[in-house]
N, C-alpha and C positions, 0 to 999 in steps of 0.2 A: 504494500500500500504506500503510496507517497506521500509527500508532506503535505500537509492541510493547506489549501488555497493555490496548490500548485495543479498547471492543468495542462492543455496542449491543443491546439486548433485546430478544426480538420472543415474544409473545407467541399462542401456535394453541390451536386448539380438538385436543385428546388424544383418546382412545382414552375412550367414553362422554360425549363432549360437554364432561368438564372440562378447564377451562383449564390448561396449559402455560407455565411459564416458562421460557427457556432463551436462555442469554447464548450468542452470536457472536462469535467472538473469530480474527479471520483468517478458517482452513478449520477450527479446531478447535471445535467445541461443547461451552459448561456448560453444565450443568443444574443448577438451583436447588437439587436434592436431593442431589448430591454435590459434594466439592472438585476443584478440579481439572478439567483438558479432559477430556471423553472419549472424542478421539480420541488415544489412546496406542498404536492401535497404528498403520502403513503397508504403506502396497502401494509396492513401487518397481519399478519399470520399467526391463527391459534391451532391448537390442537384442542377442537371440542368436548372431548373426554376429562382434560384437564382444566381451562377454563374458557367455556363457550361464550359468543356474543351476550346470548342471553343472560349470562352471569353478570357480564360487564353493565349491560342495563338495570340488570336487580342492582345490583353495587352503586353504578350512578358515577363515579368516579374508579379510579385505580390507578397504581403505578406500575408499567409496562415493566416488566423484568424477564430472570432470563436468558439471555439474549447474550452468545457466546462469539461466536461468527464476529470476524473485523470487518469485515465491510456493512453487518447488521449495524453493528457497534457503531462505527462512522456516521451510518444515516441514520442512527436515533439521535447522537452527537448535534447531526446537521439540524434536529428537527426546531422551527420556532413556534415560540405559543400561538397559537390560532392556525395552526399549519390545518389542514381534512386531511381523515385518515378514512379509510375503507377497512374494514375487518373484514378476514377473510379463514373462512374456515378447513382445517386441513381433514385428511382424513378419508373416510368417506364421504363425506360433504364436499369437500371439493370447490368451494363457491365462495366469493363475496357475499355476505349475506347481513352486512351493515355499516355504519359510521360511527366517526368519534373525531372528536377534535381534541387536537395539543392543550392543555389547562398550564403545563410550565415543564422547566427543562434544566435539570440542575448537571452541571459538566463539571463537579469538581471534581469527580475521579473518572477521566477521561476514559477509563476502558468501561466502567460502568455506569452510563448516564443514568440518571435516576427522570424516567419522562413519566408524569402525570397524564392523565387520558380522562376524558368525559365523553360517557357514552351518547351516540345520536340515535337517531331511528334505522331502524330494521329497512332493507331496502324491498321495495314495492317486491321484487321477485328475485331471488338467488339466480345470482351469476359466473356461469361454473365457469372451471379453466377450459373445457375445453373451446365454449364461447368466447375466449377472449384471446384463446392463443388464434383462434381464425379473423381476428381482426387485424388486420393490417399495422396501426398503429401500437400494435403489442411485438411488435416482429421481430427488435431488438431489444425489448423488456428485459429485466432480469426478473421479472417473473416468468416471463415463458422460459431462458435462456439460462437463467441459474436456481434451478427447481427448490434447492433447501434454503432459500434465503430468505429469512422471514420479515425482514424490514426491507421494502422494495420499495425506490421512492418512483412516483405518476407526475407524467406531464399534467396541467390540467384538462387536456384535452382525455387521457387517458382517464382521468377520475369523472368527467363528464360520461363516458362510456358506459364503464360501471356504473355510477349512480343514476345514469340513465334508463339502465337495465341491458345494455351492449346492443 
């Protein structure tokens, strides 16, 4: 993993042939034409058996733990308060199957961020992986592309999808 805020440019051919500029920074994506990552919001990953969406809604609040993986690590690091999160259930379940928003994000022990969560609403209809790995904009996800990683951060366009219902 590299150093924090260090990143590398890559340059594609866009939507009509013109060029793209858009900085890499970790898993999160700039783009030249805004400040800032644009993945603000995440998908996190439960294991239902252990503690399912529903738990988090009974609870109302919680603090996200856990979470061993360095790159998981990094994008809870990255995460700010008011960030949208998607929950997403493993398992047999398989699905997105609600929301939650960042409440606060304590980094003082950098390998183990201590992130607060407030549960949202249950999403209109669970949206499985396999729906979202046939979307197009999932193509280079680390959720389709690195399966055990359970903090994955979403464009917004990507959190529109799922919350949309795909």
């Amino acid at each position: 993993m590299g150093a924090e805020g260090s990143g590398r440019a890559h340059t594609r051919a866009g939507r009509g042939g013109q060029k793209e500029l858009r900085w890499f920074a970790g898993d999160g994506i700039k783009d030249s034409n805004r400040e800032g990552p644009l993945a603000t919001d995440y998908l996190l990953k439960t294991e239902p058996s252990e503690y399912a969406f529903a738990d988090l809604v009974k609870d109302g609040e919680t603090e996200w733990d856990g979470v061993s993986n360095p790159t998981a690590v990094k994008n809870l690091r990255e995460m700010k308060p008011g960030a949208r999160l998607i929950i997403y259930e493993t398992g047999d379940v398989r699905s997105a199957v609600g929301t939650a928003t960042v409440v606060s994000v304590d980094v003082k022990d950098p390998k183990k961020p201590v992130v607060k969560i407030k549960a949202g609403k249950a999403l209109a209809r669970p949206v499985s992986l396999d729906e979202i790995k046939k979307n197009k904009l999932f193509a280079d996800s680390p959720l389709v592309r690195i399966g055990r990683l359970s903090v994955v951060p979403l464009t917004p366009a990507q959190y529109k999808v799922i919350f949309g219902g795909a």
